[in-house]
VEXDREN-2710 file (C-alpha; in Angstrom, 1 decimal):
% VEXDREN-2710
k/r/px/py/pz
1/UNK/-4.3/19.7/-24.2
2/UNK/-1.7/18.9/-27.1
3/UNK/0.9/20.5/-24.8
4/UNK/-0.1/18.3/-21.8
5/UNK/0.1/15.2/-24.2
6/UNK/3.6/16.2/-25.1
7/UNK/4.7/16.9/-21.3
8/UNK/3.6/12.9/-20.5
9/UNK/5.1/11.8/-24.1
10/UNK/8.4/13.2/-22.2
11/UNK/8.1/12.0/-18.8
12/UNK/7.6/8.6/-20.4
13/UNK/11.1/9.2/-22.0
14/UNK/12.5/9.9/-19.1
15/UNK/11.1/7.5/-17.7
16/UNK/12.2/4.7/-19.8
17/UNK/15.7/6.1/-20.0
18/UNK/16.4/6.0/-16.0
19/UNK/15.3/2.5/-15.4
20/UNK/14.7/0.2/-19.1
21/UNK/12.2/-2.1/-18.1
22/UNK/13.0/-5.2/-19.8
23/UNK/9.8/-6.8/-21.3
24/UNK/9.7/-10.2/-23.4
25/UNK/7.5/-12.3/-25.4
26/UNK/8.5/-16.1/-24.7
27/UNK/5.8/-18.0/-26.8
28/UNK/6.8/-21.2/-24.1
29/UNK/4.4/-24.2/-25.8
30/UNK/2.8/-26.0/-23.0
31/UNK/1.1/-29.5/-24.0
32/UNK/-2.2/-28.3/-25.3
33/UNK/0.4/-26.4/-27.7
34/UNK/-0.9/-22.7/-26.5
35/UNK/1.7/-20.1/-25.9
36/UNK/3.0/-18.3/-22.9
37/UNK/3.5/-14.6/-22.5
38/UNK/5.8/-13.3/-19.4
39/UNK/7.2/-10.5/-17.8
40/UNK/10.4/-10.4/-16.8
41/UNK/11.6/-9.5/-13.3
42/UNK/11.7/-5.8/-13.4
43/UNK/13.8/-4.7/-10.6
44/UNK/15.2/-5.6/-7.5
45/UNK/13.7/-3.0/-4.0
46/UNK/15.7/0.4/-4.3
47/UNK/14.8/3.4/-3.1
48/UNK/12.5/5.3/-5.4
49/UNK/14.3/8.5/-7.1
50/UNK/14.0/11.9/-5.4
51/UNK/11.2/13.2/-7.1
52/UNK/8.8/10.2/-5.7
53/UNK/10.2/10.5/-2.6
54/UNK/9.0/14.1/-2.9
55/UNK/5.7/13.5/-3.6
56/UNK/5.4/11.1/-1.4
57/UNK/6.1/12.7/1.8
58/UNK/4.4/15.9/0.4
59/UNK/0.9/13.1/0.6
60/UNK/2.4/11.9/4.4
61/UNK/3.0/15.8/5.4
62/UNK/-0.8/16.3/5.1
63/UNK/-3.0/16.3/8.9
64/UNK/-4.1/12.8/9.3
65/UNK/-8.2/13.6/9.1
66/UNK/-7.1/15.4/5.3
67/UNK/-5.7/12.0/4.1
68/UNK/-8.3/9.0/2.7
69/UNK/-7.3/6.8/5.5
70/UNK/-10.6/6.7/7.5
71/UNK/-11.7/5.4/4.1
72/UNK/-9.3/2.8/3.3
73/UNK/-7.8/1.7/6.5
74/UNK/-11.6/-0.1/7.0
75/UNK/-11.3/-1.7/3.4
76/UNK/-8.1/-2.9/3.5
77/UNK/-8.4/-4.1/7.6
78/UNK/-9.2/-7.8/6.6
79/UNK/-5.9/-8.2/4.6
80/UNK/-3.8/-5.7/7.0
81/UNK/-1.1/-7.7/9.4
82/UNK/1.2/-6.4/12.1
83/UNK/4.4/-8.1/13.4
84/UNK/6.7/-7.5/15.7
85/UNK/10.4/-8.9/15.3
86/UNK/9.3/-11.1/12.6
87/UNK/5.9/-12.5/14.5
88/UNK/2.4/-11.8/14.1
89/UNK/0.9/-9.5/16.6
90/UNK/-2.2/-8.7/15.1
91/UNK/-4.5/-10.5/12.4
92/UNK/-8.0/-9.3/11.1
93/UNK/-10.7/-11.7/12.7
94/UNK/-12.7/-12.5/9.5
95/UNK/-16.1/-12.8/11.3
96/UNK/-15.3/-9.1/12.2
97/UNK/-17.1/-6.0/10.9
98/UNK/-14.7/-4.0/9.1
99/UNK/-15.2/-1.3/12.0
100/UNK/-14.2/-3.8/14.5
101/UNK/-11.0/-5.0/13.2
102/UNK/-10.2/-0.8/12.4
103/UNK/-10.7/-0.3/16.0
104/UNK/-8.4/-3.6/16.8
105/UNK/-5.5/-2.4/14.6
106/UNK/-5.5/1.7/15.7
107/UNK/-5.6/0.3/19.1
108/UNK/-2.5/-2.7/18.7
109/UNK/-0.3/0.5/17.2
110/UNK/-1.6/2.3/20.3
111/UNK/0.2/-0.7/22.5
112/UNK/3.0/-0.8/20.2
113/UNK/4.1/2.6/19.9
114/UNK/2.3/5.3/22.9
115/UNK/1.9/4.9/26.6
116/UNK/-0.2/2.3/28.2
117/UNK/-2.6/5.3/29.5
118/UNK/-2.7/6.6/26.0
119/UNK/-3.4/3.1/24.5
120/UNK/-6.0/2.3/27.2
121/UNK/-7.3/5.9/26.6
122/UNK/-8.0/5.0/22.5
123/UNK/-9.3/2.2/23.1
124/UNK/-12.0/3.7/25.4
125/UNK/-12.9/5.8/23.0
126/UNK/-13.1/4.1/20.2
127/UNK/-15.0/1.7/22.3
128/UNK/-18.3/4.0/22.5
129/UNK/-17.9/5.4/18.7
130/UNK/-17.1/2.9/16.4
131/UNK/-18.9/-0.7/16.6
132/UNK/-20.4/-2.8/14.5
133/UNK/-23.9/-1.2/13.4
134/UNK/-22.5/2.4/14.4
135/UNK/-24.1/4.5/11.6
136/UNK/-21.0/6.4/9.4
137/UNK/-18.7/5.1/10.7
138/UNK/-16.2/6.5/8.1
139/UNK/-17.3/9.6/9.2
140/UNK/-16.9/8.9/12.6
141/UNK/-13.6/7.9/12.1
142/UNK/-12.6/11.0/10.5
143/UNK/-14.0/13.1/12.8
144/UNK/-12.2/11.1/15.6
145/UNK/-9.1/11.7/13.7
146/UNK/-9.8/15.4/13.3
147/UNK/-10.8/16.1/16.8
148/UNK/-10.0/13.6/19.5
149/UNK/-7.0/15.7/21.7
150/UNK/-5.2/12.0/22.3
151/UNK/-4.8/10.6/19.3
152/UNK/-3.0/13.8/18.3
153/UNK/-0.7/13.1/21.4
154/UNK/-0.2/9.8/19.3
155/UNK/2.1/10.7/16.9
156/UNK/4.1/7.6/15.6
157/UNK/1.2/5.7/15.3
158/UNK/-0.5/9.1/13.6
159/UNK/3.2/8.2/11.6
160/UNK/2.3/5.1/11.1
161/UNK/-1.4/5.5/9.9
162/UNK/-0.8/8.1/7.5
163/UNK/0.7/5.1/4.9
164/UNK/-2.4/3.6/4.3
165/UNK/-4.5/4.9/1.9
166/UNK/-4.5/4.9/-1.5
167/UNK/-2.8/8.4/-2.7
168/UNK/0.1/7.1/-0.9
169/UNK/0.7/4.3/-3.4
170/UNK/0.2/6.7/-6.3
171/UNK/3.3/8.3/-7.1
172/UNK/5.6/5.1/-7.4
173/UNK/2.4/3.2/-9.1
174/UNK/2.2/6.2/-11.7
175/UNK/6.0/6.0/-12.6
176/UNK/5.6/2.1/-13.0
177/UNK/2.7/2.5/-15.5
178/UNK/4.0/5.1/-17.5
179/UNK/6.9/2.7/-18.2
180/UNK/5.2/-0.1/-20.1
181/UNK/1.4/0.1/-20.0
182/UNK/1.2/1.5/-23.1
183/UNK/2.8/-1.4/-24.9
184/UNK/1.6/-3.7/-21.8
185/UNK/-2.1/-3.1/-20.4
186/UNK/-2.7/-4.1/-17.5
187/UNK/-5.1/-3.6/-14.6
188/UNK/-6.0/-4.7/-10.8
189/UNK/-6.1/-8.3/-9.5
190/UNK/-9.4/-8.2/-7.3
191/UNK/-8.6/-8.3/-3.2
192/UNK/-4.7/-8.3/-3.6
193/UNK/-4.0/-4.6/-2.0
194/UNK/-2.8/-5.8/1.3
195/UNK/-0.5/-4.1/3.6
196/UNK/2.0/-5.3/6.3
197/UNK/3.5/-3.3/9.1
198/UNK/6.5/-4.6/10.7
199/UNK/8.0/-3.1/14.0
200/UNK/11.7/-4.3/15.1
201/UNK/14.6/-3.4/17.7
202/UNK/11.9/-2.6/20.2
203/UNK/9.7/-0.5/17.6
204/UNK/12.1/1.9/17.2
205/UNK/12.1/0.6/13.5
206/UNK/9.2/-0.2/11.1
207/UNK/8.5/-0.7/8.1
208/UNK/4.6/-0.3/6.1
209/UNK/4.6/-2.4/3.1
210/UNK/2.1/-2.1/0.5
211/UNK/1.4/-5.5/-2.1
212/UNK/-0.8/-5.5/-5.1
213/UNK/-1.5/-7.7/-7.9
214/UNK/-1.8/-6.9/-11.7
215/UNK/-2.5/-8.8/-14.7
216/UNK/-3.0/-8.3/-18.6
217/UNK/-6.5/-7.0/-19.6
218/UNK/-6.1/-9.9/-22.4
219/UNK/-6.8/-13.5/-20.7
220/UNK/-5.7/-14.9/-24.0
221/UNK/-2.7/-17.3/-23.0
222/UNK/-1.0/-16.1/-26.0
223/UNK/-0.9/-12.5/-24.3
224/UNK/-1.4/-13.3/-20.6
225/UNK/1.3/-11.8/-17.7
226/UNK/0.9/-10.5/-14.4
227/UNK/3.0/-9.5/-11.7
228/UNK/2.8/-7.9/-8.2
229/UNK/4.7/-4.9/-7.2
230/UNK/5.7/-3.8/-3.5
231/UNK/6.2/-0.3/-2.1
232/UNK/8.2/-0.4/1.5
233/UNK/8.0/2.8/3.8
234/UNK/10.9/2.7/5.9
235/UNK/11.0/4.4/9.4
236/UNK/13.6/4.8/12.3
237/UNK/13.4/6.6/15.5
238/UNK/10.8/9.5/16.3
239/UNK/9.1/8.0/12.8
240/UNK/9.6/11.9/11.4
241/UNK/10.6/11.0/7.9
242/UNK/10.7/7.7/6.1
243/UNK/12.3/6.3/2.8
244/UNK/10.8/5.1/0.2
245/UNK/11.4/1.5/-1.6
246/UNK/9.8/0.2/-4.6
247/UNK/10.2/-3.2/-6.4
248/UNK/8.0/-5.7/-9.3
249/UNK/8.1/-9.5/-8.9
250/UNK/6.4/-11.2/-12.1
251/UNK/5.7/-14.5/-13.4
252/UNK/3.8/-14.6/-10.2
253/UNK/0.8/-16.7/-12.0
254/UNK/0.6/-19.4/-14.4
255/UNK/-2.8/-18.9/-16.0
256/UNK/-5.3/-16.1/-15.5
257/UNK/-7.1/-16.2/-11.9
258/UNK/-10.4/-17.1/-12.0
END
């Protein structure tokens, strides 16, 4: 155990030594005379070193019915957009059951990315499985994953897919909090995991970004931050390999959300 303590003691090193994240205390008085406590902007996007990028396409490498997405592309399908040049082809529909607007997004990467009689196909199928009231639907979804014979034909959207889930946001996260957390708790902002998936020069292009919001466990203004960070999964052509991006924006809120 003292050993593994000592291996993450020198990771955090590491760490710390290839990208200084620059962390200040500005006691700013506001009118009420209470302090401010900030972030400062981390980085600008750059790829994510070599040993992330490993990791992460070690997670992406993995059969599609392995990876957690049957289980988090449902949760995260209300705040999940697509776009196509720059313009929104496909928005949740909030009166939607979360199997309903999974079914709408496999399908709009179906049109996007495979054959009309492929897309038509999925959409058929998913159709008769997966509707609102359909009981396990997660499991359903997996096993449709796992064993439907065109949706393995479907391979960039399988490409595609294979981004959203949680493990796939690990690696980069991990690096991140090793950095600072110790000095700098922090934890989740409720409901700001959303994902965007933008197609350009007729789809042969796309990129999966992932956005999520963090904040100081202490709501104290003296000690309050918070900051979102963004990791961009670059593809071109046959969507075979991908490059990762990773980037922190802070100051993003004045006060503590409610």
């Amino acid at each position: 155990r003292e050993g593994e303590r000592e291996k993450e003691r020198e990771e955090m090193a590491s760490i710390r030594r290839v990208r200084k994240i620059e962390v200040e205390n500005c006691a700013k008085p506001h009118g009420d005379g209470a302090g401010e406590t900030r972030i400062t902007r981390l980085t600008d996007e750059a790829p994510v070193d070599d040993k992330t990028q490993g990791l992460l396409e070690n997670i992406w490498k993995r059969p599609l019915d392995v990876l957690p997405v049957y289980k988090d592309l449902p949760r995260l399908s209300p705040r999940l957009e697509i776009f196509l040049e720059d313009q929104i082809v496909f928005k949740s529909i909030p009166a939607a059951t979360k199997e309903e607007n999974s079914k709408r997004i496999i399908v709009k990467l179906c049109e996007l990315l495979e054959t009309k009689e492929h897309s038509v196909e999925i959409k058929d199928r998913l159709d008769k499985i997966l509707y609102a009231g359909s009981q396990d639907a997660l499991e359903t979804l997996r096993l449709f994953f796992e064993e439907d014979e065109i949706m393995k034909k479907c391979v960039r959207t399988q490409s595609i897919l294979k981004c959203i889930h949680q493990e796939m946001i690990y690696p980069p996260y991990r690096k991140m909090r090793l950095s600072f957390y110790e000095e700098f708790p922090f934890k989740d902002v409720h409901q700001t995991w959303n994902v965007e998936i933008h197609f350009r020069d007729g789809c042969r292009e796309a990129d999966v970004i992932h956005h999520k919001g963090q904040m100081a466990h202490s709501r104290r203004p003296e000690d309050f931050f918070a900051f979102d960070w963004h990791m961009r999964l670059h593809f071109r052509g046959r969507f075979e390999r991908f490059q990762g991006y990773f980037f922190v924006d802070s100051d993003c809120y004045d006060s503590a959300p409610v």
